[in-house]
C-alpha positions, 0 to 999 in steps of 0.5 A: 218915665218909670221911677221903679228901681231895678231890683239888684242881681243876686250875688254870685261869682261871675267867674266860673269855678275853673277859672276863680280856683286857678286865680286863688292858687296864685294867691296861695303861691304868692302869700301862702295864708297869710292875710294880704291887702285886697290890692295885693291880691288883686295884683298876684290875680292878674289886676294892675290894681283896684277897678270894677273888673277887679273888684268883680274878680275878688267877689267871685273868690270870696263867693267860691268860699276861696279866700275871705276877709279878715279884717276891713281891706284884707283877704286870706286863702280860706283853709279849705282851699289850702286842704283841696291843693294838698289832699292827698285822697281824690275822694276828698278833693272831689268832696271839697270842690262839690263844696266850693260850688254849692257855697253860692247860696243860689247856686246850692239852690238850684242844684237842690231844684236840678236834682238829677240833671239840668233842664234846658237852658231856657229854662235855667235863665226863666229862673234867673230872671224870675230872682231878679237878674236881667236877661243879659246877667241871666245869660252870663251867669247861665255860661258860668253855672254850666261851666262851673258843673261841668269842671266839678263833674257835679252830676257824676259825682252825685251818680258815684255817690248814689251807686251800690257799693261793690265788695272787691274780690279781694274781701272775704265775708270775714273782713267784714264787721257784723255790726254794720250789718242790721238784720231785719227782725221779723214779726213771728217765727212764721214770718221768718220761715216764709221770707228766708225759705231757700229757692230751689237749689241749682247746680253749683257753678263751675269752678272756671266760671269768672263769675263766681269767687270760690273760697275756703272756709275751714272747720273742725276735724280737718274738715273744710266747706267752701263758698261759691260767692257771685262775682260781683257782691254787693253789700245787700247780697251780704245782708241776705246771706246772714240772714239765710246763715242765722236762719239755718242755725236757728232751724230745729 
């Protein structure tokens, strides 16, 4: 008979995301953040009282970054929850859950390894029980790791992050600040000249062409100059065209 203990399972909460936030709004309704017995909160989460199920239920909250111990047999909703029910950006709330979900230090982990997409889930559980979890445990926590991304919408929200920023039509050249801008110094007046020597120049668009914005600029004399800016514009666009600006302005 093998002596060998088993190794424990990693900790992880083995309720999804969904499920853990919905059991801590109850608490929240119920105590606000005030601290609370863990008994109470048991009970305002569905649980006639102490048990392993319960107990279970709890852990996932805490390890969710939900509610957290005050002191020995207490628990109080942690403020950021409090800020993700009341944020009254989505921006932020999004923030917040892509922060509840990679407070498991193994979940962080492997979303640091899937960086761009999951592989299969075959592969997901070799990982799991390559940390120590059995097969049967890998299989849940792969149902809850899954579902728990798929409620945030982690990879789209990564995709969002990573996007090129788009200036509405709505913002002129003006509105934005030059100091955001970090023009690239080049080496030698030669080597200015041969990165910014305008392309031959096409015919301009036509003013009802809805892929370009035309904008007024007015000048001295009750003279005016206008913009024919490609809809849409990016910031990298902007960058190009103060550098072929300053270029023009420094030509003899």
């Amino acid at each position: 008979m093998d002596s060998t203990p088993r190794k424990q399972s990693p900790r992880v909460p083995s309720m999804p995301l969904d499920e853990s936030i919905t059991r801590a709004a109850k608490v929240y309704k119920e105590e606000g953040r005030h601290q609370a017995p863990v008994e109470v909160v048991m009970k305002h989460i569905g649980y006639a009282g102490a048990s392993g199920t319960a107990n279970r239920a709890v852990a996932s909250l805490r390890y969710w970054g939900l509610v957290e111990r005050v002191s020995e047999g207490t628990l109080v909703v942690t403020k950021e929850f409090e800020s993700y029910l009341f944020a009254p950006e989505e921006q932020h709330k999004k923030e917040l859950l892509i922060a509840f979900l990679r407070k498991p230090p193994l979940i962080a982990e492997l979303l640091d390894n899937y960086k761009e997409r999951l592989p299969s889930d075959a592969s997901i559980r070799f990982a799991l029980i390559q940390k120590g979890f059995t097969p049967d445990t890998a299989g849940a926590c792969l149902n809850m790791f899954k579902r728990s991304l798929e409620f945030a919408n982690y990879y789209g929200f990564i995709a969002e992050a990573q996007a090129p920023q788009e200036i509405t039509n709505d913002e002129s050249l003006d509105e934005i600040d030059p100091l955001e801008i970090n023009l690239i110094q080049p080496t030698t007046a030669a080597a200015t000249k041969s990165a910014l020597t305008p392309a031959p120049i096409n015919p301009l668009p036509s003013i009802a062409d809805s892929s370009f914005d035309r904008i007024p600029v007015r000048l001295d004399a009750n003279r005016r100059a206008w913009l024919e800016i490609p809809n849409p514009l990016y910031k990298a666009d902007v960058e190009r065209l103060k550098q072929q600006i300053d270029f023009l302005l420094t030509d003899d």
